[in-house]
C-alpha positions as CSV (number, residue, x, y, z in Angstrom):
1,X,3.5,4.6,10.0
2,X,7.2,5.1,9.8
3,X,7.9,1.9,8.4
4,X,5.3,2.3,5.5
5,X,6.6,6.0,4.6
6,X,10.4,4.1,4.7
7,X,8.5,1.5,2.2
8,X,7.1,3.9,0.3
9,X,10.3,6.1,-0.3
10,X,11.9,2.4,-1.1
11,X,9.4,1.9,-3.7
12,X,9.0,5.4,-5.3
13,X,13.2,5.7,-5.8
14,X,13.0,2.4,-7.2
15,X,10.8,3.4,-9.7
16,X,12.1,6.7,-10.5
17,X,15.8,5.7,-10.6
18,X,14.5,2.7,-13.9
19,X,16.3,4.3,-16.7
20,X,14.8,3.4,-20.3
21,X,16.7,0.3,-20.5
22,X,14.3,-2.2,-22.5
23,X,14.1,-2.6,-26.2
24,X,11.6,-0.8,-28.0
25,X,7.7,-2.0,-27.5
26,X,8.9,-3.0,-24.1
27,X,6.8,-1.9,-21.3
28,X,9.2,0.3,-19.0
29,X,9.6,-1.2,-15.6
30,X,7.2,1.4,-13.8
31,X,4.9,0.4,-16.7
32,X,4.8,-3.1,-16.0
33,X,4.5,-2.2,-11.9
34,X,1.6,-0.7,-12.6
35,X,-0.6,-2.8,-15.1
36,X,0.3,-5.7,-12.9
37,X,-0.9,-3.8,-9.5
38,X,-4.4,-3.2,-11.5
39,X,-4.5,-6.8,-12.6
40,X,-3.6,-8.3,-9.5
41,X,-6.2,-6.0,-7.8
42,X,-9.1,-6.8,-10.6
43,X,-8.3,-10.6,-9.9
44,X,-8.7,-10.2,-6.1
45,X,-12.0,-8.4,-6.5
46,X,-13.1,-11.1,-8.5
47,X,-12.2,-13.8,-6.2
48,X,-14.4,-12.4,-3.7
49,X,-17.6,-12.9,-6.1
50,X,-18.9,-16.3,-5.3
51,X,-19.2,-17.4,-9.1
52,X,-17.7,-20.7,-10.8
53,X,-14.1,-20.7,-12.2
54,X,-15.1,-20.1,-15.8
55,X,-17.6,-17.4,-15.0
56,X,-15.0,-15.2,-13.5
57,X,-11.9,-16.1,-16.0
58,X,-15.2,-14.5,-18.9
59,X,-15.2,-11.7,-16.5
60,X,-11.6,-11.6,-16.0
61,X,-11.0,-10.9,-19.7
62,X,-12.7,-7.6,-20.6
63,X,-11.3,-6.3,-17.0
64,X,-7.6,-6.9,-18.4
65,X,-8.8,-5.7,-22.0
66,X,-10.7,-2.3,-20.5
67,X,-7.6,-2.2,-18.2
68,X,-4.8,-2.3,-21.6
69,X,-7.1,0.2,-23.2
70,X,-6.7,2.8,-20.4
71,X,-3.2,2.2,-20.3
72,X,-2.4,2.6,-24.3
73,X,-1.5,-1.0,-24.0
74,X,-1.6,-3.3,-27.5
75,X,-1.8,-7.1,-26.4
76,X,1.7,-7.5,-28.9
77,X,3.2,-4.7,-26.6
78,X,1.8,-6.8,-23.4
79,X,3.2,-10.3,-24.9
80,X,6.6,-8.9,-25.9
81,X,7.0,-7.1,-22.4
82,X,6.6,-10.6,-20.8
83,X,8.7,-12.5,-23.0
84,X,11.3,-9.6,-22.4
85,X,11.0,-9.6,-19.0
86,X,10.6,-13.5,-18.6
87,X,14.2,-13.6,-21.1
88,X,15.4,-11.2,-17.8
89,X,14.9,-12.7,-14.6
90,X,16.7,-9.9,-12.9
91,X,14.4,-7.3,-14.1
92,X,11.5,-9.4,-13.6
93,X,12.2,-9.8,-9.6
94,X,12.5,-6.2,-9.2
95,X,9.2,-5.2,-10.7
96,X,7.6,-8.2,-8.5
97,X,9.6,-7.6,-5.4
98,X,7.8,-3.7,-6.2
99,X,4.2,-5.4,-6.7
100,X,4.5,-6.8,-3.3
101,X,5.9,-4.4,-1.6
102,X,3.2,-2.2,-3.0
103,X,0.8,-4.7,-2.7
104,X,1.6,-4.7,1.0
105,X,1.7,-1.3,1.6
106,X,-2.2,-1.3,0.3
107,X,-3.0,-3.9,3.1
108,X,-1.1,-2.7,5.4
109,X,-3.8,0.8,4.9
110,X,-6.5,-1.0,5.0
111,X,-6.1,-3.3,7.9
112,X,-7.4,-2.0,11.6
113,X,-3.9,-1.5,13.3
114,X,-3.3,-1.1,17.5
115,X,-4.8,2.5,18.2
116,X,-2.8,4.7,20.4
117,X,-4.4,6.6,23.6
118,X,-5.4,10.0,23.2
């Protein structure tokens, strides 16, 4: 428990200390951490579905368009966040290395771990 509050506090000042430091029509770095959690979350729900390839990438699609509508998201604003962040691998790392972590965090929740006596 201590060890996911430490992540957590990691994760959260990480966030919270990205200054507004991309170009305009750049998704901020908190912005990209969380469209990518949803994505990466829709695509694991889908993978449990036992469907074909092709039938889950025509699934796939509305998910990530219904997911960029909630989030005020225009698919130029989503290609020229990429390009940006691809053009800054630095950048890029950080909001992976916060998807994981994050990512991690959820499993980590969700998993049985040891109980302790009573």
């Amino acid at each position: 428990m201590r060890f996911s509050g430490i992540v957590l506090m990691v994760i959260l000042s990480t966030i919270v200390s990205c200054k507004k430091d991309t170009e305009p029509g750049v998704l901020t770095q908190a912005q990209m951490v969380d469209f990518m959690l949803d994505m990466y979350l829709s695509e694991a729900r889908l993978q449990m579905i036992p469907i074909t390839r092709d039938s889950a990438f025509r699934l796939f699609i509305p998910r990530q368009d219904s997911l960029m509508r909630m989030k005020g998201i225009t698919d130029s604003t989503l290609r020229r966040s990429y390009q940006y962040y691809l053009e800054n691998p630095t950048k890029m790392e950080a909001i992976y290395d916060i998807v994981i972590d994050s990512l991690s965090l959820r499993e980590q929740r969700l998993l049985p771990g040891p109980r302790q006596p009573s």
